[in-house]
N, CA, C and O of each residue as an XYZ file, in Angstrom:
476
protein
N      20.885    -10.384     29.326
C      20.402    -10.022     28.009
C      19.731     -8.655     28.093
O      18.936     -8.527     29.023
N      19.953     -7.381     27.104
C      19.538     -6.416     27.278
C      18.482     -6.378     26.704
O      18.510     -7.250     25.835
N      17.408     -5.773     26.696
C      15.946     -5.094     25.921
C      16.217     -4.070     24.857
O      16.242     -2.888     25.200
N      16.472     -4.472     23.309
C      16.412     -3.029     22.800
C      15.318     -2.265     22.720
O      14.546     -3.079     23.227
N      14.677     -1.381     22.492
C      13.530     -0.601     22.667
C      13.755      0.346     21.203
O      14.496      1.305     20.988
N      12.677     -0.446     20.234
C      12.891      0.538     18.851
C      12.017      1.903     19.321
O      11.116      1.857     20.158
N      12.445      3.095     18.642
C      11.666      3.786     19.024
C      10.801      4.340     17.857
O      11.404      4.368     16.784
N       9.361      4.841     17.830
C       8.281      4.731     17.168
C       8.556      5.857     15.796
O       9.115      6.938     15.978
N       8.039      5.375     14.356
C       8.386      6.051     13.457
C       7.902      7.511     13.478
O       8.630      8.502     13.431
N       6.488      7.489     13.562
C       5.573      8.743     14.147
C       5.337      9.018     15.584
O       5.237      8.026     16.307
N       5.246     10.019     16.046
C       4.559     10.395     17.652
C       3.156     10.286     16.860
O       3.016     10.884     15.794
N       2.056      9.453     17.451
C       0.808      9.347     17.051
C       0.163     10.696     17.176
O      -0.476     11.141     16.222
N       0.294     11.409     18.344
C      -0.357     12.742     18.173
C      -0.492     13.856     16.777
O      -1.390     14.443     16.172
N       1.132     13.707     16.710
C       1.771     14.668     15.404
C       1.028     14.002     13.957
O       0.753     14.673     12.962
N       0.791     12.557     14.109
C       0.461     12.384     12.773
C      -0.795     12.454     12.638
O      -1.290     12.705     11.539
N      -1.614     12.222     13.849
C      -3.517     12.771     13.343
C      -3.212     14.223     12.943
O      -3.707     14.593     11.878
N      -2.512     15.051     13.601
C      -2.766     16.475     13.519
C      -2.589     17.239     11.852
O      -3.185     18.185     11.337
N      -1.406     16.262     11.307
C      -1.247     16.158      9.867
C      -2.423     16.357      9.302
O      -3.432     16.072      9.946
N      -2.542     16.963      7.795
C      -3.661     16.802      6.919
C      -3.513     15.612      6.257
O      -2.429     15.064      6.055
N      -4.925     15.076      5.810
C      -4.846     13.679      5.246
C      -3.363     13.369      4.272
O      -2.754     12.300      4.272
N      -2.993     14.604      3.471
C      -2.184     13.810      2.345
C      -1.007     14.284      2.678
O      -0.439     14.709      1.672
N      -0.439     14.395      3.544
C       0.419     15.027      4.722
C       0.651     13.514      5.392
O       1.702     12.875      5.437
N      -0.625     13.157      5.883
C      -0.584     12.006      6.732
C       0.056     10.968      6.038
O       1.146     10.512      6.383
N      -0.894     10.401      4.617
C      -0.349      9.547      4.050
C       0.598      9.122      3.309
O       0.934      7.964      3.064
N       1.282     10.709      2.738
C       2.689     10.647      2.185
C       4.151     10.265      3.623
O       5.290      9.798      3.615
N       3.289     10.758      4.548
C       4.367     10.237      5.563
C       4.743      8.791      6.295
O       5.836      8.363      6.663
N       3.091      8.063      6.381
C       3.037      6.870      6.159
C       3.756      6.120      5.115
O       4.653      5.293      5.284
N       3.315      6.464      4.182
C       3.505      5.506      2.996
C       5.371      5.778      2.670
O       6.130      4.894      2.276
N       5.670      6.875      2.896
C       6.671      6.963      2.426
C       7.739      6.001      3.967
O       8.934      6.141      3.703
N       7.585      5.317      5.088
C       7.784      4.761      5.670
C       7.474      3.321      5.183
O       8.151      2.444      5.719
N       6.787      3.027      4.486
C       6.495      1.452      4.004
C       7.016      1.125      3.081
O       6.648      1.629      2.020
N       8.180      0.064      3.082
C       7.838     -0.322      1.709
C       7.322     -1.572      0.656
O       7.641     -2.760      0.703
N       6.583     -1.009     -0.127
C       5.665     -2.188     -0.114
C       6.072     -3.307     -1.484
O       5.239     -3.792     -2.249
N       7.191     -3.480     -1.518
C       7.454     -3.715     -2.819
C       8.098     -5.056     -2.743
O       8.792     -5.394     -3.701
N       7.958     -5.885     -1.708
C       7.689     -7.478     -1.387
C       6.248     -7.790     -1.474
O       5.944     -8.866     -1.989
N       5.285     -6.977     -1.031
C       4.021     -7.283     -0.592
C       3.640     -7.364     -2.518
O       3.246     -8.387     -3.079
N       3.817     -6.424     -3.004
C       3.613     -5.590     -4.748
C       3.851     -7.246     -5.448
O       3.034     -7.960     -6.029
N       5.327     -7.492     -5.115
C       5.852     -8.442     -5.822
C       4.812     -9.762     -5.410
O       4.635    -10.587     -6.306
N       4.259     -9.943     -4.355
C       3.762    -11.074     -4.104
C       2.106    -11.278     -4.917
O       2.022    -12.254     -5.662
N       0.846    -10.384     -4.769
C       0.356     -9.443     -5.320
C       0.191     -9.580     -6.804
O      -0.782     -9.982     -7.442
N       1.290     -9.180     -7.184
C       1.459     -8.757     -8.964
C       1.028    -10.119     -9.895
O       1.621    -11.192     -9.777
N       0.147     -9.947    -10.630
C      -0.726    -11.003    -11.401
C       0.804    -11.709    -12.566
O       1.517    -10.836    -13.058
N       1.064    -12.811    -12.805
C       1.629    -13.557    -13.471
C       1.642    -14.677    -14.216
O       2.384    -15.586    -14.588
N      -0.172    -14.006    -14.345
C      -0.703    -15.055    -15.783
C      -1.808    -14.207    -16.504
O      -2.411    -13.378    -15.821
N      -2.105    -14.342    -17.766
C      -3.241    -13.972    -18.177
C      -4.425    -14.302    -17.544
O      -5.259    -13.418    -17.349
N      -4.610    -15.361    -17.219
C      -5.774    -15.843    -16.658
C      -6.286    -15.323    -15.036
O      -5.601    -14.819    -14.146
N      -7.535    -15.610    -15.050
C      -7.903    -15.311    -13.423
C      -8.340    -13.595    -12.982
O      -9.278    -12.887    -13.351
N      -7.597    -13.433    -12.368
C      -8.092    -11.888    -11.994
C      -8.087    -10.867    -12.873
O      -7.356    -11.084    -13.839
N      -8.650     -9.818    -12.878
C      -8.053     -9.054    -13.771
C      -7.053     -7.841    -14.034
O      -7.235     -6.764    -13.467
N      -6.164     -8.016    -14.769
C      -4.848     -7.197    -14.771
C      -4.706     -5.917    -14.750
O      -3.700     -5.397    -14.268
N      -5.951     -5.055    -15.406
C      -5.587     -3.584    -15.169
C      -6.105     -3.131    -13.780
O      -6.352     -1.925    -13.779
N      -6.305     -3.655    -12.775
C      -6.277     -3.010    -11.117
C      -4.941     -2.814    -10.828
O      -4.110     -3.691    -11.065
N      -4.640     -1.695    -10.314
C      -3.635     -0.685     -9.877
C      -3.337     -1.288     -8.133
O      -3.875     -0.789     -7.145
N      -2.303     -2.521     -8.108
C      -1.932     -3.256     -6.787
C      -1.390     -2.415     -5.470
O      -1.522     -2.525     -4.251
N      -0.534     -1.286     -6.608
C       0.198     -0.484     -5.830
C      -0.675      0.082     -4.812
O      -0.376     -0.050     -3.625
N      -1.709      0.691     -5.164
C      -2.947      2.102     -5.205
C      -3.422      1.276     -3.869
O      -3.393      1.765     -2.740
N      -3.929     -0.250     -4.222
C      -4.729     -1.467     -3.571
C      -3.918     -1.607     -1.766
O      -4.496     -1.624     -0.680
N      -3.117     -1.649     -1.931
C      -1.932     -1.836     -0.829
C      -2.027     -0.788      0.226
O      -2.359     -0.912      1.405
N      -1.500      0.758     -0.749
C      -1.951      1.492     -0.292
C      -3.323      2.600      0.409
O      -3.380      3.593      1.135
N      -3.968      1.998     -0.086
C      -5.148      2.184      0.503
C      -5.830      1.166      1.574
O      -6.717      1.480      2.367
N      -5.250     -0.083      1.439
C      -5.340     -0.606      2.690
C      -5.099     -0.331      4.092
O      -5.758     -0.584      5.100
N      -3.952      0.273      3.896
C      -3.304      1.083      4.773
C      -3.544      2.020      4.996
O      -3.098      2.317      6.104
N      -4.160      2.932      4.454
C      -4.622      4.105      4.378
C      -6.268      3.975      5.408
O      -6.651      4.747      6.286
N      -6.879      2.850      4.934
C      -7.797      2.319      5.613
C      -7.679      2.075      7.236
O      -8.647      2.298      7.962
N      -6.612      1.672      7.676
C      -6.141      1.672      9.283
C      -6.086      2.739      9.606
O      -6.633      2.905     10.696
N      -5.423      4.141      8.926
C      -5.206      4.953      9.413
C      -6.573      6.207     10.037
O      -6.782      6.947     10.999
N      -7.312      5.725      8.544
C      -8.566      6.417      8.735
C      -9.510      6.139      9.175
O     -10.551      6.781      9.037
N      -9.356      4.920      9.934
C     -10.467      3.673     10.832
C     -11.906      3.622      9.819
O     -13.078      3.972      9.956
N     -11.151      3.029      8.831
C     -12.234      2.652      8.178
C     -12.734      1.160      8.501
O     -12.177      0.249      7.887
N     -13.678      0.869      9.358
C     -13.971     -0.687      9.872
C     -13.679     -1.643      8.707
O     -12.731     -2.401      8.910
N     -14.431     -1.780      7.291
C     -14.838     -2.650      6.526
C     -14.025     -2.127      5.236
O     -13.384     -1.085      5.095
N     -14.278     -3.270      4.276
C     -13.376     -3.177      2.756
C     -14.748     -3.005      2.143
O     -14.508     -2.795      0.954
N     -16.084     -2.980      2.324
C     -17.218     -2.251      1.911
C     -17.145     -0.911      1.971
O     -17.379     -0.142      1.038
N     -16.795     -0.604      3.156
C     -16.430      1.090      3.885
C     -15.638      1.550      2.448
O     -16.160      2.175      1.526
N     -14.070      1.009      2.523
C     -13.299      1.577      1.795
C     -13.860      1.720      0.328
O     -13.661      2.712     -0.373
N     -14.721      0.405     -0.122
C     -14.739      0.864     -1.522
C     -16.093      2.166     -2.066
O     -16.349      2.773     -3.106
N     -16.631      2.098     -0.769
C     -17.588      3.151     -0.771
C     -16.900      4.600     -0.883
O     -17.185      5.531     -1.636
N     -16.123      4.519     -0.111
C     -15.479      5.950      0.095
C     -14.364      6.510     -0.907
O     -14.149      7.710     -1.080
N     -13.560      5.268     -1.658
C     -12.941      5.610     -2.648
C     -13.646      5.603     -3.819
O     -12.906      5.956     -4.737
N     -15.022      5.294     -4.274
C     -15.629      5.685     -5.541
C     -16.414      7.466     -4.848
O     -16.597      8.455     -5.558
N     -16.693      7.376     -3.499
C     -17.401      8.891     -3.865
C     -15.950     10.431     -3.462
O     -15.945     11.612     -3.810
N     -14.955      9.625     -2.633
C     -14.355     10.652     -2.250
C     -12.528     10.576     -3.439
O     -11.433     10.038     -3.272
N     -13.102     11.384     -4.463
C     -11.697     11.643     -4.940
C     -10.536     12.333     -5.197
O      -9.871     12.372     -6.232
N     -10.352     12.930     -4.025
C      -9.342     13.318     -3.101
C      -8.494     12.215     -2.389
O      -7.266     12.133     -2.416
N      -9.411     11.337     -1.713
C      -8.626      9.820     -0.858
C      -8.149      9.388     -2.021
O      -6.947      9.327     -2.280
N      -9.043      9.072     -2.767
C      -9.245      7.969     -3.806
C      -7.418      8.332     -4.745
O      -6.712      7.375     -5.066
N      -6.997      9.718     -5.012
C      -5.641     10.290     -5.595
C      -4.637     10.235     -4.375
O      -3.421     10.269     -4.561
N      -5.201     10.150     -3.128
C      -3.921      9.971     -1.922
C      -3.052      8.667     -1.831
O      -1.888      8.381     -1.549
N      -4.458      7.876     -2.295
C      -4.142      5.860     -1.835
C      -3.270      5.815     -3.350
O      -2.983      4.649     -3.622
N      -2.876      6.620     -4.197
C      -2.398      6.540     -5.548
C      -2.793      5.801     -6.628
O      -2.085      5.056     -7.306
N      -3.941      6.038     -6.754
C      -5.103      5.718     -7.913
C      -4.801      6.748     -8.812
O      -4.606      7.866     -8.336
N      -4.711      6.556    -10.232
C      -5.061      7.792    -11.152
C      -6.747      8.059    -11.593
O      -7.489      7.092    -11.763
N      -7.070      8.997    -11.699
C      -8.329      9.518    -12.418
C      -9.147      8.693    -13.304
O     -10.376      8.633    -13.338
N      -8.041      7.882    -14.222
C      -8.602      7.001    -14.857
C      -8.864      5.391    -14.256
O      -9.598      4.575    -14.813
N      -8.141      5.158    -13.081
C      -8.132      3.821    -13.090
C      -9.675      3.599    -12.270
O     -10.299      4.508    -11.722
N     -10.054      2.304    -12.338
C     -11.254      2.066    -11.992
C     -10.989      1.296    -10.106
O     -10.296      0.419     -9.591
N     -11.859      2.134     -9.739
C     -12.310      1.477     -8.154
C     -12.510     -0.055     -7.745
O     -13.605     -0.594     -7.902
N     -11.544     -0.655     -7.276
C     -11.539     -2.219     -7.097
C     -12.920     -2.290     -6.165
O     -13.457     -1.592     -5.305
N     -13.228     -3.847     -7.012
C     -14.578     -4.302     -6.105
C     -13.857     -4.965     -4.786
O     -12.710     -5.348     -4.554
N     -15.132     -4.916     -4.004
C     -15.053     -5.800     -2.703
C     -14.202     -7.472     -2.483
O     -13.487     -7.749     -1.520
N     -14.543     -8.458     -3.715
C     -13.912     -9.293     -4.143
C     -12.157     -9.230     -4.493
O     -11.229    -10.028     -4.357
N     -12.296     -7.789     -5.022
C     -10.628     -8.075     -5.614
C      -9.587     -7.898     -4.638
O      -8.510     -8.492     -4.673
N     -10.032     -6.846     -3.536
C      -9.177     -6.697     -1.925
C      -9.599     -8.157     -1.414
O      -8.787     -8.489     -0.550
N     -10.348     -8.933     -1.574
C     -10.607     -9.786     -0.582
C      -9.309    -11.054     -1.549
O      -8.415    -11.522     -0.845
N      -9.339    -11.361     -2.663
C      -8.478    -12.007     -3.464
C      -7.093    -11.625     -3.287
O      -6.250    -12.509     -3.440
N      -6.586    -10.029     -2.883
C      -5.564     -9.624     -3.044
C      -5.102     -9.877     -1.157
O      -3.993    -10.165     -0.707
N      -6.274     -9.663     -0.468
C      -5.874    -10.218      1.364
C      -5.605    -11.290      1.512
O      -4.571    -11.529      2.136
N      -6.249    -12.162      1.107
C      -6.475    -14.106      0.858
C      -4.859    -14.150      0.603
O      -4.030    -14.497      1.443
N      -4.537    -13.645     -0.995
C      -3.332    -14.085     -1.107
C      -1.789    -13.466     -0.614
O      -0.702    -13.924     -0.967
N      -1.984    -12.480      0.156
C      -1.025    -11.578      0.998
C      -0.785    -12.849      2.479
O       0.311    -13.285      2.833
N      -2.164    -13.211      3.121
C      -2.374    -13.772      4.189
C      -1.233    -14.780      4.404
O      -0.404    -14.987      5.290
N      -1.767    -15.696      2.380
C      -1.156    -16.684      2.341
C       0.095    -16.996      2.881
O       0.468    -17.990      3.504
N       0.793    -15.781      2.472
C       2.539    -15.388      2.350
C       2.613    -15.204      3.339
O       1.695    -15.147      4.158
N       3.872    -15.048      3.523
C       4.913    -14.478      4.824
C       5.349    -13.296      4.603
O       6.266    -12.778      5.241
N       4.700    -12.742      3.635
C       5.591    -11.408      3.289
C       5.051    -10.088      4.596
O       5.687     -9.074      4.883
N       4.443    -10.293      4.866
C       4.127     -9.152      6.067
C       4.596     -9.358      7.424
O       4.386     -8.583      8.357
N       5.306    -10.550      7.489
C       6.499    -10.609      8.539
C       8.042    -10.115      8.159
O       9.036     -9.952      8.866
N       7.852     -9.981      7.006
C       9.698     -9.970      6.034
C       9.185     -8.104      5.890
O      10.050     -7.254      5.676
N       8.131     -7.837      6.002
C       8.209     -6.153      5.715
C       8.154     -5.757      7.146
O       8.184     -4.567      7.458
């Protein structure tokens, strides 16, 4: 039986050296997140609330690994004061900064799934 050996999307060096939105358009544009979106995406009136931006949510999760942000306190700290990140993770101007609760509702139910083995 042979070993295939995938080989790595980024050289890690090349992609710190990137500027942040350099970095994350190259990331992101490697993911796609649109099993995770679909799983995610609210399909009732009730319960959470509907105008949080899932896409933005996802992506900034990720964005969060990249930028070793330890905590989802960290992140929401840094995406209400820094809005520059805050337009990288693909938030618009207008949309409002998810609380600590709503990543933790939106992890809970990602966890649930299998979808981060199928991506």
């Amino acid at each position: 039986m042979t070993i295939i050996r995938q080989g790595s999307l980024f050289d890690l060096q090349e992609l710190y050296e990137l500027e942040p939105t350099q970095r994350f358009e190259a990331i992101f544009s490697a993911i796609d997140i649109d099993p995770i979106f679909a799983v995610v995406t609210k399909k009732s009136r009730f319960g959470r609330p509907v105008e949080l931006n899932y896409a933005a949510m996802i992506y900034s999760l990720v964005a969060r690994i990249s930028e070793r942000i330890p905590f989802i306190k960290d992140l929401v700290k840094r995406l209400k004061n820094d809005l520059i990140f805050r337009l990288d993770c693909g938030f618009l101007v207008s949309d409002s900064v998810p609380s600590e609760a709503a990543y933790s509702r939106m992890i809970t139910i990602i966890c649930e799934s299998n979808v981060l083995e199928e991506v």
